[in-house]
C-alpha positions in Angstrom: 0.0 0.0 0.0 1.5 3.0 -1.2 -0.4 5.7 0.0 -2.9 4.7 2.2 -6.5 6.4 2.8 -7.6 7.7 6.6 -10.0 4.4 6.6 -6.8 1.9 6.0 -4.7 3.9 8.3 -7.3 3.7 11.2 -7.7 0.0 10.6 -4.5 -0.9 10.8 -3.8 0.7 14.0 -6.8 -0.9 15.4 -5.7 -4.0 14.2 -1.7 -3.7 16.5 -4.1 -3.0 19.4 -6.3 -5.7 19.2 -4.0 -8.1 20.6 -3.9 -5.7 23.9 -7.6 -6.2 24.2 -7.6 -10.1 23.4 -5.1 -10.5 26.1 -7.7 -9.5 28.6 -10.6 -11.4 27.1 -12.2 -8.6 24.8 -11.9 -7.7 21.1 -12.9 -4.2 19.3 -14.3 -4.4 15.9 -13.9 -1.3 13.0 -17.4 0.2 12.2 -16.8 2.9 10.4 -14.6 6.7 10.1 -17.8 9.4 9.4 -16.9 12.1 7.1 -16.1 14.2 10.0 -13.8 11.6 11.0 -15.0 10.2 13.6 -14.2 6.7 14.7 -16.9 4.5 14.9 -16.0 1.2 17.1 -17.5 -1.7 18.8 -16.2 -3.1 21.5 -16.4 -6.9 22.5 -16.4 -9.5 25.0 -15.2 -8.5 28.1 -14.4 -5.1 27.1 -17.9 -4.8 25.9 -19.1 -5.3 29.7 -16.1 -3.8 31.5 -16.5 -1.4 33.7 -12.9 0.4 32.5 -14.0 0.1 29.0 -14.8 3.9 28.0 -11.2 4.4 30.2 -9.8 1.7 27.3 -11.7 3.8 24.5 -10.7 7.2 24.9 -7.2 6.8 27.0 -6.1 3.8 24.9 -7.9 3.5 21.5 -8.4 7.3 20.6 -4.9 8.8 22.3 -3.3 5.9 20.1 -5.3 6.8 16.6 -5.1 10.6 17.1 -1.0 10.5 17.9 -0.5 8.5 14.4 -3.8 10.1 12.8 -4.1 13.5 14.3 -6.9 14.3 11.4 -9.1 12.0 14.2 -11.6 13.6 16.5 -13.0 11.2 18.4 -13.6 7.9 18.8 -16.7 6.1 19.6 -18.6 3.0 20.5 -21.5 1.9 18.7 -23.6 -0.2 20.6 -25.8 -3.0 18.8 -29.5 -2.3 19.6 -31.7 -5.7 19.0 
């Protein structure tokens, strides 16, 4: 990949921390980047219950995409409704 777009960028920095998150029993899953670029994430297994998990969103996730991406607002989870 040459020159990556924002999207690919994002992804692959998701994808290095996923490991983080396996290791304690969760996951986090790309949604979507909005055109205001905005992360749009979901979170999973135990991080989708965890008590520290916006902590692990905003401290961990979005400090990590916006010191590579600074373009990046925010980052967000998207909850699934049923």
């Amino acid at each position: 990949m040459e020159n990556p777009t924002l999207e690919q960028k994002v992804i692959s920095i998701i994808e290095q921390l996923r490991p983080y998150l396996q290791g304690d029993g969760g996951d986090i899953e790309f949604v979507e980047l909005t055109p205001d670029n905005v992360v749009k994430v979901r979170l999973q297994g135990a991080c989708g219950s965890c008590p520290h998990a916006k902590l692990t969103l905003k401290q961990g996730v979005e400090a990590t995409l916006k010191q590579h991406i600074p373009e990046i607002k925010a980052v967000e989870d998207v909850v699934l409704g049923f």
